[in-house]
C-alpha positions in Angstrom: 3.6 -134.1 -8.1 3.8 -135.9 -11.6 6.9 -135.0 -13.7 6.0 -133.7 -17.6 9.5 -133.0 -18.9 12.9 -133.1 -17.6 15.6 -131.5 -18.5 19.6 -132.5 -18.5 22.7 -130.1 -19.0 25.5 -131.8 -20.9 28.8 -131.1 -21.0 30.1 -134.2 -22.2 31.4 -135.1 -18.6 31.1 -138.4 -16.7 28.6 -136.3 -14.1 26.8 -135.3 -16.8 26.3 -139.0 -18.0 25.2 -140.4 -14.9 22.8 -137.3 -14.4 21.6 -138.2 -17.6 20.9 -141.9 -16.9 19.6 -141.0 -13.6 17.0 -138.5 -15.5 16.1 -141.2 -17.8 15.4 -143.7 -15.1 12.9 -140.9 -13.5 11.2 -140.4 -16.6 10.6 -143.4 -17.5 8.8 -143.8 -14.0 6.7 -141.3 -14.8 6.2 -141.0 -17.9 7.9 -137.9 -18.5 10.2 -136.8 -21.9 14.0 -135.8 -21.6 15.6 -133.3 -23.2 19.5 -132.7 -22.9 20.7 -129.8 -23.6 24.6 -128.5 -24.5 25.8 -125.1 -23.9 29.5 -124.3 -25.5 29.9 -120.1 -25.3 29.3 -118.6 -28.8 32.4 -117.2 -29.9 33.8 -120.8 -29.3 30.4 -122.1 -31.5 31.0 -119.2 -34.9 34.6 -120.1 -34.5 34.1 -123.8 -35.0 30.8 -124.1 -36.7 30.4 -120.7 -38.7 27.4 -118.6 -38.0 24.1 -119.9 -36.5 21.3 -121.3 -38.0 20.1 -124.7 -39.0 22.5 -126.0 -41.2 25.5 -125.0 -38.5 24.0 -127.7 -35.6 24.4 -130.5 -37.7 27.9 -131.5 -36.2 27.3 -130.1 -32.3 24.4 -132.4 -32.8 26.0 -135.5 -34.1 29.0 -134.8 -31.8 26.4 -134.7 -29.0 24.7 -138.0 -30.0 27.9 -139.7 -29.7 28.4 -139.2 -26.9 25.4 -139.6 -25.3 25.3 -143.6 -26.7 
């Protein structure tokens, strides 16, 4: 069975990193694309980054890229 896509939860933990690099590592064997995805509950999200929409994940994402280098 060839892997297409894999996907990582990310909490921002060290299991999370190393599940991370481990799913890179498989991809790139085969060729597959990553995405990691973040879940924080949504009362904590409006409180912190207003309502939804575009212009709200600006700073989950750049928080998320940080952490992931």
């Amino acid at each position: 069975m060839r892997l297409r896509h894999v996907l990582v939860a990310a909490d921002e933990s060290d299991s999370a990193r190393n599940a991370l690099r481990a799913a890179l590592a498989v991809a790139r064997r085969g060729g597959a694309r990553v995405t990691v995805m973040t879940v924080i509950p949504a009362h904590a999200a409006v409180a912190e980054l207003g309502p939804p929409g575009p212009a709200s994940y600006g700073p989950e994402l750049a928080r998320l890229e940080r952490w992931m280098a």
